[in-house]
N, C-alpha and C positions, 0 to 999 in steps of 0.2 A: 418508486419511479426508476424507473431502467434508462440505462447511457442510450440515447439517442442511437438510432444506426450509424451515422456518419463517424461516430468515435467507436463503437462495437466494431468495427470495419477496418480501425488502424492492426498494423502492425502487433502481434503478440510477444507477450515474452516467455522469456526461456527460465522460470522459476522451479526453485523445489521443493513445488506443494503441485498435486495432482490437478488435474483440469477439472474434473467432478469437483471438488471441494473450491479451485479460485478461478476465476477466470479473468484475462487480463486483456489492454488495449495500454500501445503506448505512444509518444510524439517523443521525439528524441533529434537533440542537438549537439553540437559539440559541446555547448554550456550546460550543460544537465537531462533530466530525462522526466518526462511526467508523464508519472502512468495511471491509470483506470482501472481500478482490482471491485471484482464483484465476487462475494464470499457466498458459495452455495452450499457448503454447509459450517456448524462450531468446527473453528480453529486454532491451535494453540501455535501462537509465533513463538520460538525458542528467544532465549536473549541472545543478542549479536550487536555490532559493532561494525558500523562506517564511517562514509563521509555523510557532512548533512545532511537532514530529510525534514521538510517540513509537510504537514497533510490533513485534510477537511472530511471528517463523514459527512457524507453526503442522506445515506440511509444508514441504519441499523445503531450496533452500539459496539466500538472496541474498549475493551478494558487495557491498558497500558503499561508498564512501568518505563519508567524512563530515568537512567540514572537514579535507581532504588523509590522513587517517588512513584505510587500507584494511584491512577486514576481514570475516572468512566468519562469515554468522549459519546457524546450523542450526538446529530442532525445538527450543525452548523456549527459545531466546535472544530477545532483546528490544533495541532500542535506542532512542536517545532522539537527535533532533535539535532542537538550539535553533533559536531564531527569529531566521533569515537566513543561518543557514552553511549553502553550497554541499555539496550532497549530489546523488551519482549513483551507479550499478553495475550489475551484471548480476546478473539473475533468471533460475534454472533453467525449465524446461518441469515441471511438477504442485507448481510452490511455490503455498502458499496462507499469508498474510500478512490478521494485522488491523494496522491503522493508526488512531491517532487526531489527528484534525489542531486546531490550536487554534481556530483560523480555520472557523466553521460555513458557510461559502461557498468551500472548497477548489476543490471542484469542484462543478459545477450539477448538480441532479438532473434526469434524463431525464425529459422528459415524455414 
C-alpha cells in the first residue's frame, strides 16, 4: 500500500541515503518532526545516536538493533528509541515506515 498523494505531496527531506534507494515525505513542528520513508531498495542504516524516535512499519520488514538488542519489526509493529542509544539495521526494498523524531531539526527540509 503506498502513502496516499496528499502525504507523497508534503515537503521532502534532506537525508543521506540517495532518492533511488528512500524516498521521503515530512509534517514538521516546532515539537518534533514526522516523517514518511518509503525504502526502494535493501538498505543498511549505520548505528547512530539522537534524540528520541519512535516508529510503525507500515509495509515491509526493518531488522533493528537498538541499544545492542536485535530485532525483526514487521506490518504493525512499532518501536520506540530513547534519546542517545545507538540504533542501526537493515531495511528491506518496499518497506514503508512513519518515524517520529523529537528533535524538529532531524533532518533539514529540502528546499
Amino acid at each position: 500500500m503506498q502513502f496516499p498523494g496528499f502525504i507523497t505531496a508534503f515537503p521532502k527531506l534532506d537525508v543521506p541515503f540517495p532518492e533511488d534507494v528512500v524516498q521521503t515525505a515530512v509534517i514538521r513542528s516546532d515539537a518534533g518532526l514526522a516523517a514518511f520513508f518509503t525504502f526502494l531498495k535493501d538498505m543498511e542504516l549505520p548505528l547512530h545516536s539522537h534524540g528520541a524516535q519512535w516508529g510503525t512499519v507500515i509495509e515491509g520488514e526493518v531488522e533493528l538493533t537498538i541499544g545492542g538488542t536485535t530485532k525483526t519489526y514487521r506490518p504493525g509493529d512499532s518501536y520506540s528509541i530513547p534519546a542517545g542509544v545507538e540504533h542501526g539495521g537493515q531495511i528491506k526494498a518496499g518497506t514503508r515506515v512513519i518515524d517520529v523524531f523529537e528533535e524538529p531539526d532531524r533532518y533539514p527540509i529540502k528546499e
